[in-house]
C-alpha positions as CSV (number, residue, x, y, z in Angstrom):
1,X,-184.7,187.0,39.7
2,X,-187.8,184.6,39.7
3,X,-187.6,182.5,42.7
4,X,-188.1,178.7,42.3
5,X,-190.1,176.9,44.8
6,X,-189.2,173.1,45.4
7,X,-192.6,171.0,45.3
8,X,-190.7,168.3,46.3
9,X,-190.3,170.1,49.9
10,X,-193.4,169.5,51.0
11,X,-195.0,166.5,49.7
12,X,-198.6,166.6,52.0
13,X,-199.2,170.0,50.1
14,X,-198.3,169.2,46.9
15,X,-200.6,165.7,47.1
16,X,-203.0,168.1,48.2
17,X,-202.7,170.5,45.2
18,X,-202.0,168.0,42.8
19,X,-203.1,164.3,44.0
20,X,-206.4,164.2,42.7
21,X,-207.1,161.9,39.6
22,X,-207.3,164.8,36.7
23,X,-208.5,164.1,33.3
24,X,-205.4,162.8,31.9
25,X,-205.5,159.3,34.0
26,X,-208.3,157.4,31.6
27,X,-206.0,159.1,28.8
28,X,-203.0,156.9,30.6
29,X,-205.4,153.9,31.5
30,X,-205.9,153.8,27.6
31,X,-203.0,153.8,26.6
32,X,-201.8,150.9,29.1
33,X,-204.6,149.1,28.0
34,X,-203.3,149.1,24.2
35,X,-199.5,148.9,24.8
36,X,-200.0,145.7,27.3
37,X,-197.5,147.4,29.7
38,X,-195.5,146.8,31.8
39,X,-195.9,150.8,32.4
40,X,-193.1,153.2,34.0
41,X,-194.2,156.1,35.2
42,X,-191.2,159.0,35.4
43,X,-191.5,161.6,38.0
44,X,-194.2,160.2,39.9
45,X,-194.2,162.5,42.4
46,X,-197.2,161.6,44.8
47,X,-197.8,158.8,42.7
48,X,-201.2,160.0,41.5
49,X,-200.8,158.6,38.0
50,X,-198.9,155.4,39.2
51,X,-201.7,154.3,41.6
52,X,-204.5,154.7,39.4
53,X,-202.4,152.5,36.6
54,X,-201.9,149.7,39.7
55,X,-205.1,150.2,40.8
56,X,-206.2,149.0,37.2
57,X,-204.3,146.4,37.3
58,X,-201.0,147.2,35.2
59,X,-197.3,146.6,36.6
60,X,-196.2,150.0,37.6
61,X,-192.5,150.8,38.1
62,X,-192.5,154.9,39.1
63,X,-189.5,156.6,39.7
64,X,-188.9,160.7,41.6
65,X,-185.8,162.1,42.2
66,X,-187.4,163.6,45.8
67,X,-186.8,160.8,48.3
68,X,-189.8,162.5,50.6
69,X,-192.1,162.2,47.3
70,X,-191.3,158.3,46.6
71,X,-191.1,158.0,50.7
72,X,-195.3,159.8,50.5
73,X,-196.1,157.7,47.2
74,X,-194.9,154.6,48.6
75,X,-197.2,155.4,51.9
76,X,-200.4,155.6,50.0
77,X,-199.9,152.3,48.6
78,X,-201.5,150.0,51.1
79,X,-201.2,147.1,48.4
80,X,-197.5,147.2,47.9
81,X,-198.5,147.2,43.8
82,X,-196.0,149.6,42.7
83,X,-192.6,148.8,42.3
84,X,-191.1,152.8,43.8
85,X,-187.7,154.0,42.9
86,X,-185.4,157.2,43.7
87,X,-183.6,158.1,40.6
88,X,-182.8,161.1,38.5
89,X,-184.8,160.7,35.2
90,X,-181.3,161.5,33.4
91,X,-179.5,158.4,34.2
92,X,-182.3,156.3,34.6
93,X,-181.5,152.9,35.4
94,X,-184.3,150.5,35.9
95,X,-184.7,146.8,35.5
96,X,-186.5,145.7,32.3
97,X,-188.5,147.5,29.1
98,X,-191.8,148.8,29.5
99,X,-194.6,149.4,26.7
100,X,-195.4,152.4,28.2
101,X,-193.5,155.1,29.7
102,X,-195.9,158.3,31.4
103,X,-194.5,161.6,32.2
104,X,-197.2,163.0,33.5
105,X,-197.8,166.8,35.0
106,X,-195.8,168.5,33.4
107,X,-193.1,166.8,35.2
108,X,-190.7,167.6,32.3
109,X,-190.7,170.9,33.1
110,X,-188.6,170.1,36.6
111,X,-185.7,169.5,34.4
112,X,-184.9,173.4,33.2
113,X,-183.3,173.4,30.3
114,X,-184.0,171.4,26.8
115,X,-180.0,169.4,27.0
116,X,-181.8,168.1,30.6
117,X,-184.7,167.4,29.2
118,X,-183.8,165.4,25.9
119,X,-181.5,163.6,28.0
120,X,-184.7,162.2,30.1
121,X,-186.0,161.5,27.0
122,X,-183.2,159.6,25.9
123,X,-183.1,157.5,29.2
124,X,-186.9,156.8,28.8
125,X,-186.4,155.8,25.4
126,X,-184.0,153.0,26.4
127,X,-186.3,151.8,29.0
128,X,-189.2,151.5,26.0
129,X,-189.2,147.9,24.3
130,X,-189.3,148.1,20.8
131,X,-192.5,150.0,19.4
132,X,-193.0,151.2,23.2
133,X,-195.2,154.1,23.4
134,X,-193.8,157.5,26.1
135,X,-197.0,159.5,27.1
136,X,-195.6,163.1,28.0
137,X,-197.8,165.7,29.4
138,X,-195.8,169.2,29.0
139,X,-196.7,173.0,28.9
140,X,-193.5,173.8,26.9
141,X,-192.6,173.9,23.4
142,X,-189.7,171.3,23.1
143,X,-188.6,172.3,18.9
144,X,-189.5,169.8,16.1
145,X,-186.1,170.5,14.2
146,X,-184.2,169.4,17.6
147,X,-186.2,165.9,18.1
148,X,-187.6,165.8,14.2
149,X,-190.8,164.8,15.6
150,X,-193.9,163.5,13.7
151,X,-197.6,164.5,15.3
152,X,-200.8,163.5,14.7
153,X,-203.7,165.4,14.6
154,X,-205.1,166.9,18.4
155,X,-208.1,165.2,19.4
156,X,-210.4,167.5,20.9
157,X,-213.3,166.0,23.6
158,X,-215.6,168.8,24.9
159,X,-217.7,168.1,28.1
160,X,-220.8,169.9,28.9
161,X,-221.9,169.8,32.7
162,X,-225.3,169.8,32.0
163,X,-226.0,171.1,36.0
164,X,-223.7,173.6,35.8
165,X,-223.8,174.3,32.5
166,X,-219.4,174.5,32.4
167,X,-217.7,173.3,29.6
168,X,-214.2,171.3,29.9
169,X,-212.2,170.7,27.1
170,X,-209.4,167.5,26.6
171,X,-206.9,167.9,24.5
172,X,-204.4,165.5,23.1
173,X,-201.9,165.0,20.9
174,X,-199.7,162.1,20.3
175,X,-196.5,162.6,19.1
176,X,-194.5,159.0,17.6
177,X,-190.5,159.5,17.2
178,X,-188.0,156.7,17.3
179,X,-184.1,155.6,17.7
180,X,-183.5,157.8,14.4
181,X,-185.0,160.8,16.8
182,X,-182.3,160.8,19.7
């Protein structure tokens, strides 16, 4: 059997690992920009999206189900800007709609089976106000006949270091479903 490690354990190391601002964040900054906000941020962990968000000036509500990851998040905010909740993703209960929901990460992947994961997805959707945008980051295939979703064309940026010479590729895709979907 594959052994599963809990990231959660050790939140210092997994800041460490994963804490840094990665490409996706001016992806998320966008995105808060067009949708107005107020922005939730699901599975926060160390809070690396949620802080950059606040920093920017958006209202930032970011939830973990790790008490020692909201307890580390909560630490690094010196401004008090983000509004940090314990909850499971599943029954999320938070107060007011947001424009933009983030599940950054590939956070979705903590959840490890597709029932656990739609029903994050269904909780985030009620959280959305109408026309609210979800920004999910994820590594695994979650089947367009199950949530009959409609995707737009990948955008593709390619970055040339011109020191180094190393390319980096961004890619996105958004994906737009609605009430009909869940």
């Amino acid at each position: 059997p594959i052994a599963f490690a809990d990231e959660s354990a050790d939140p210092a190391r997994y800041d460490l690992e994963y804490g840094a601002p990665g490409l996706d964040v001016p992806f998320y900054l966008a995105l808060a920009e067009q949708t107005g906000g107020p922005v939730l941020d699901v599975a926060t962990g160390t809070g690396r999206v949620a802080l950059a968000l606040a920093e920017a000036g958006h209202e930032v509500t970011a939830v973990d189900n790790a008490p020692a990851m909201v307890a580390f998040a909560a630490a690094k905010d010196e401004n008090d800007t983000v509004a940090w909740l314990e909850q499971d993703a599943r029954e999320l209960k938070v107060r007011g709609r947001f424009g933009l929901a983030v599940i950054a990460g590939n956070a979705l992947q903590q959840f490890l089976g597709n029932a656990d994961r739609a029903e994050v997805l269904k909780a985030v959707y009620r959280h959305l106000t109408p026309g609210g945008t979800l920004a999910l980051a994820d590594g695994l295939p979650i089947p367009a006949t199950e949530l009959r979703l409609m995707e737009t064309p990948l955008t593709i940026d390619v970055t040339i270091d011109t020191v180094t010479g190393q390319a980096r590729a961004e890619v996105w895709s958004v994906v737009v479903f609605g009430a009909k979907d869940l």
